[in-house]
N, C-alpha and C positions, 0 to 999 in steps of 0.2 A: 336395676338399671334405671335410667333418669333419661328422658326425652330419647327415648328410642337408639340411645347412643355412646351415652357419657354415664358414667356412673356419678351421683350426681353429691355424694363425700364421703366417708370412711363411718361406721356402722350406721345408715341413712336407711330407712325402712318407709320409703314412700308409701305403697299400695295398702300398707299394716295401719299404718300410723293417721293418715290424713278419711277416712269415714266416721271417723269419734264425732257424735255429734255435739258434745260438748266440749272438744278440742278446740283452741285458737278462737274462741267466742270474740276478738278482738281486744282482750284482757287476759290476765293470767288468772284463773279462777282459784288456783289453788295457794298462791299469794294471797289473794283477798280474803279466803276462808279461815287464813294463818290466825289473824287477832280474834275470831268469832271461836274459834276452836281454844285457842289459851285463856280467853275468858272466862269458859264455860269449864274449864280445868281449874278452878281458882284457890286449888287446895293451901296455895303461900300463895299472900295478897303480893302484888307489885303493880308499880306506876307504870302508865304509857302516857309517852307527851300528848297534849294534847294536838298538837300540832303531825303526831304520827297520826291520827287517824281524821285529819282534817280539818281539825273544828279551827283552826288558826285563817280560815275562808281559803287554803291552799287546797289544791290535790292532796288524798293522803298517797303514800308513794304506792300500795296496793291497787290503789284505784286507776292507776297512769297505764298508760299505752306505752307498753314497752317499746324502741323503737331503733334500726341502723338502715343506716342510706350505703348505697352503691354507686360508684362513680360520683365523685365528688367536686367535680372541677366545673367553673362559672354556677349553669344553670343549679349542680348538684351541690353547690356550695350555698346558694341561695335557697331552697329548699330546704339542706339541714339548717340554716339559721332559722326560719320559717318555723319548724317542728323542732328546735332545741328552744325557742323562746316561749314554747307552749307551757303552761302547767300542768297540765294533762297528759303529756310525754314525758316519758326517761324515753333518753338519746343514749344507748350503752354500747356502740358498735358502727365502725364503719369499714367501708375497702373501697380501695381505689387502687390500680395498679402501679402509678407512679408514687414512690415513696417517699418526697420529698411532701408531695399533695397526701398523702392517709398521715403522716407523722403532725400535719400541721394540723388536717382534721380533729386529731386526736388532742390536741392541744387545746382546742380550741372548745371541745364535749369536756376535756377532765375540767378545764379553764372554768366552763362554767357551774360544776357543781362544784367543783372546790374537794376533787380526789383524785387518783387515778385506779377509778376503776373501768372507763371505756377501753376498748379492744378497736386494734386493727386490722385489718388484715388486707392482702394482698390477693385471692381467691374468694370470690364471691358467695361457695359452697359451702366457707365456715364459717358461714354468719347461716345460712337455710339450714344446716342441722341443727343450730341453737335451740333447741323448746323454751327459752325464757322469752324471746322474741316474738311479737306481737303483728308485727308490720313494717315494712320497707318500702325505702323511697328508693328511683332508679332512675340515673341520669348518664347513664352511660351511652357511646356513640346508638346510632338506630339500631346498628345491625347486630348489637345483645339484644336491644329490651324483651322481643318475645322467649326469649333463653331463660333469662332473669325472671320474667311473672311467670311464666310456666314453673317453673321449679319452683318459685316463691311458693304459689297459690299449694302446691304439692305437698307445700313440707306447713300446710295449715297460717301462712300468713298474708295478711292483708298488704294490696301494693300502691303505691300512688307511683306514676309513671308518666316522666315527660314526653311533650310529645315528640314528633309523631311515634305514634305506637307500635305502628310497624314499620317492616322495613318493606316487606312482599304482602300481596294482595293473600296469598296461604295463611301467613301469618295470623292475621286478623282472629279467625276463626277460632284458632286452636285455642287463643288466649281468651276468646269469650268461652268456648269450652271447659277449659282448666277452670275460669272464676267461677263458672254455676256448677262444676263437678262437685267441688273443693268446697264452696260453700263461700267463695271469699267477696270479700269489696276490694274490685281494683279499679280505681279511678284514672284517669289520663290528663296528664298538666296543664292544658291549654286555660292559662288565667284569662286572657284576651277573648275569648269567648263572650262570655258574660260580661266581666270590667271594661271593655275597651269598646262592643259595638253596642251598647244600646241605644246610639242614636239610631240604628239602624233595625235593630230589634223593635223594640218597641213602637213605631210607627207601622210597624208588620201586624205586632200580635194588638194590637187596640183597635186595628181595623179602618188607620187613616189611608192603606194602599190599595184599600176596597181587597178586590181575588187578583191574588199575585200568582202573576205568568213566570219573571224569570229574574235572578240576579245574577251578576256580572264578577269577579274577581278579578284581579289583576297582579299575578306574581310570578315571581321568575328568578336566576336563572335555571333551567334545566340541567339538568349534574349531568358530570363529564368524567370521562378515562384520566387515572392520574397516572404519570410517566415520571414521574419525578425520580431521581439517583437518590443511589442509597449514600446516606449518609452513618458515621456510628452512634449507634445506642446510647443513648446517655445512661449513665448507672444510676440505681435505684428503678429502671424500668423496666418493667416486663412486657417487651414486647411481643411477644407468641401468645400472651394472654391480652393485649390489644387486640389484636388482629381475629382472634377466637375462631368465629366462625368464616369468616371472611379470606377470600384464596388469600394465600403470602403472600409476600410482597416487602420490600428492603423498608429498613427503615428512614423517613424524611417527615422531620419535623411540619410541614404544611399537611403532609397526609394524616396527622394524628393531633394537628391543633384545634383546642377546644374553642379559638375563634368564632362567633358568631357571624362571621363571616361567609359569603357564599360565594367569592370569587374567583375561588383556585387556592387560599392557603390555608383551608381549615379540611377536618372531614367531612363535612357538611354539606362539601362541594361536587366528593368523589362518587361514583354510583356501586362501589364495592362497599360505601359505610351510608349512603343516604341517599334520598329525593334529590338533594339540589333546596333551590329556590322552591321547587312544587311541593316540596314536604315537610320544610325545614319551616318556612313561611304560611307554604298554603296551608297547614294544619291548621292555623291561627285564621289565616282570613277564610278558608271553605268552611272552618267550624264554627263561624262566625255567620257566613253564608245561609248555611245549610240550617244554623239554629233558628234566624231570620223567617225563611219561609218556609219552616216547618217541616224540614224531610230530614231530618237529622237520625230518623229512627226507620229509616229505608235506606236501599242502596242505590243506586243508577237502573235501568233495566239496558241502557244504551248510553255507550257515547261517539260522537256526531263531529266527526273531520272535516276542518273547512279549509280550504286553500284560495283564497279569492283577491286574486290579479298579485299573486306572491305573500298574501298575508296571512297565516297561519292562526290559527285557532281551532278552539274545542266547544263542545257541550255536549255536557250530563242531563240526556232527561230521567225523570224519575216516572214511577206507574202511575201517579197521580197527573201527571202530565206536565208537571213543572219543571222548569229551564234553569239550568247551571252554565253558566257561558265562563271560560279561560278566555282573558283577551281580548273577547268580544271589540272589533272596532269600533269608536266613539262610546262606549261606555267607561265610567269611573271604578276604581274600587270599590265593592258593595254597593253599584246601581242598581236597584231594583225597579223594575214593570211591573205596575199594576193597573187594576181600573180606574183606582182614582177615587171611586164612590166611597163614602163609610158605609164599612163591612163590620159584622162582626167583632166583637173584643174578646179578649181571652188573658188570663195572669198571665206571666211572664213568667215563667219556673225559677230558683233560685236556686242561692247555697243554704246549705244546713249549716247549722254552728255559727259561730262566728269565726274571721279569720281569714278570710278570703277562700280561695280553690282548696286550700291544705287544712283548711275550718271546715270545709266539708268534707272532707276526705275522713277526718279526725270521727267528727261526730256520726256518720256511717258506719264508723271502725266498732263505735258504740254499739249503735242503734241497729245495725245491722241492713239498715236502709241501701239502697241504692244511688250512688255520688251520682252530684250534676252529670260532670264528665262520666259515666260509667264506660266499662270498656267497651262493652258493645257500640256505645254512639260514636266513642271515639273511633271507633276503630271503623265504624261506618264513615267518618270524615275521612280517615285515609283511604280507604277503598276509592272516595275520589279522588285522590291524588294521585295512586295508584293508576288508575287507568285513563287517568288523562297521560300522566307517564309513556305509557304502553302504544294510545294511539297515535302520538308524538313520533316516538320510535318506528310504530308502521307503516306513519302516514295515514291510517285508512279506519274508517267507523268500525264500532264493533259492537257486538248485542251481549250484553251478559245476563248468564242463570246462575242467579242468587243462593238457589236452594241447592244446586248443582256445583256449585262454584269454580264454573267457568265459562270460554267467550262459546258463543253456539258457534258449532262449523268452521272452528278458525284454529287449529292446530300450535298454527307459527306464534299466535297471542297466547296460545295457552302454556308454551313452554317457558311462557315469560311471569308467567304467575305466581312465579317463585324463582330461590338461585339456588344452586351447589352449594353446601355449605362442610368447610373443612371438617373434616374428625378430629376429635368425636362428639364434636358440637351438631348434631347433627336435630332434625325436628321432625 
């Protein structure tokens, strides 16, 4: 059985198969061994290009990071071109439920090597019992991803995963769990991190803010109940495999649009498939935040309900005593307080590889290093989105144990720490 629930594909032998310590090294090791082992056979001479074992300055195809993505639409579409244009990847597999979207994917993987030897599929399970597979990318609505890396990391493969990463404050955990059980590199998408705030980073870690008190975000909207009528299914889609874990609900095309969108006509919007504004966005500006002034590898200990003369707001302080403000009145997106004084400098931490967020993901996959994004940190960002969420909903402060993983003495917050999740998708 597979996440406590589902059986997780047809002869899958999780618990057997994933403590090989030399399984899923992020390469296929016994591919690579193929040309060193016929060599050494050389009883009848014969030629290998040279271009098969690399000397043409390519990858030779042993040495690539085998590779299939999940959920394929916008973000996961941008993604697999990302890691299809790599030379260090074979791209041999994708799924995505709508079949207009994996037919075109697959077009698009045979397109570029010039065969049809990629695979589609519709079920996300028969691509995790592949053993040629390497590592998957997963761009499906929120409320798969922790589904998706749990089984991934299970069945010995590395994940790179858009954000946010989770959908519940539970979530988090379980997938930093599964990465260090399993052995695996799973990274979390957020390119905007690093490429989009270093004006704001880097005035942080060089020491031009002197000791930084607090920074400020600015994002919204909060997700909302979707009521929308059912409309019919269009063919080619599976929708009961949309919907997965997430309670049923009819089919309407704004409830399952890949939209980047947070208005009301995408998923993006609803709180059965995501944050809203606070998770869909804030994952990008709190991990941006959070990277800033340096609490990116802590959680909240508290967050701090304001209501003042009807204007609503939050803040996360951290153990170190540092301030996370939602909304804060009169501050900007990524305001930051500080002393002012020059403090301290410190590098910047970077990406490995080249390549952007998906260059470091890659070279990890190798090295076995630990990605910018690792899940833990990621997954540390959404925890603040998470519980800004939460005290929104309660109106009222709340004190969280980290170690415990939940609010001290608040029952009604804690039943919010997670949702119901259909079977037998269950965690």
């Amino acid at each position: 059985m597979g996440l406590n629930g589902y059986t997780p594909g047809k002869d899958q032998h999780v618990e057997n198969q994933k403590n090989e310590p030399t399984k899923g090294q992020g390469m296929s090791l016994g591919r690579r061994n193929f040309l060193k082992v016929a060599a050494g056979a050389a009883a009848i001479p014969y030629f290998i290009p040279g271009a098969a074992l690399g000397k043409d300055g390519k990858t030779a195809p042993s040495e690539r990071i085998v590779m299939a993505g999940v959920g394929i639409g916008n973000m996961g579409r941008g993604d697999q071109g990302a890691f299809l244009g790599r030379g260090d990847v074979q791209y041999v597999a994708t799924c995505d439920v709508k079949k207009n979207v994996r037919e075109s994917s697959l077009r698009r993987i045979n397109g570029k090597y010039k065969n049809n030897d990629a695979k589609a599929y519709n079920d996300f399970r028969e691509i995790m019992v592949r053993d040629d597979i390497d590592a998957v990318h997963c761009a499906t609505p929120d409320h798969w991803h922790a589904i998706v890396v749990i089984e991934a990391c299970r069945n010995g493969k590395d994940v790179f995963c858009q954000k946010p990463e989770t959908k519940t404050l539970r979530e988090g955990k379980l997938m930093i769990d599964a990465a260090r059980r399993y052995g695996r590199v799973v990274s979390g998408g957020s390119q905007r991190v690093l490429q989009d705030y270093r004006r704001v980073v880097n005035p942080c870690w060089n020491g031009d803010k002197g000791v930084i008190k607090s920074i400020n975000v600015n994002v919204g909207p909060l997700p909302k109940e979707c009521n929308k009528k059912g409309e019919n299914i269009p063919a080619g889609f599976d929708w009961d495999m949309w919907l997965g874990p997430a309670p049923w609900a009819p089919y309407h095309p704004h409830r399952c649009s890949g939209s980047f969108s947070i208005n009301g006509t995408s998923w993006r919007s609803f709180k059965d498939y995501s944050g809203g504004g606070m998770t869909d966005w804030g994952a990008h500006h709190f991990g941006g935040a959070t990277f800033a002034i340096d609490v990116r590898e802590l959680e909240p200990e508290e967050v701090i309900f304001h209501n003042e003369k009807g204007k609503k707001f939050a803040t996360c302080r951290f153990p170190n005593g540092k301030l996370l403000h939602h909304n804060h009145p009169g501050q900007g997106n990524l305001h930051v307080i500080g002393t002012n004084e020059k403090g301290p400098s410190k590098p910047v931490p970077g990406y490995a590889g080249k390549g952007g967020i998906c260059g470091d993901f890659i070279d990890c996959v190798k090295t076995r290093k630990r990605p910018f994004r690792d899940i833990e940190l990621a997954s540390n960002t959404a925890t603040v989105c998470h519980m800004f969420l939460i005290a929104y909903e309660l109106e009222r402060s709340l004190k969280w144990d980290a170690v415990k993983r939940q609010f001290i003495n608040d029952d009604e917050a804690n039943r919010l720490v997670d949702v119901t999740r259909r079977e037998p998708w269950v965690l």
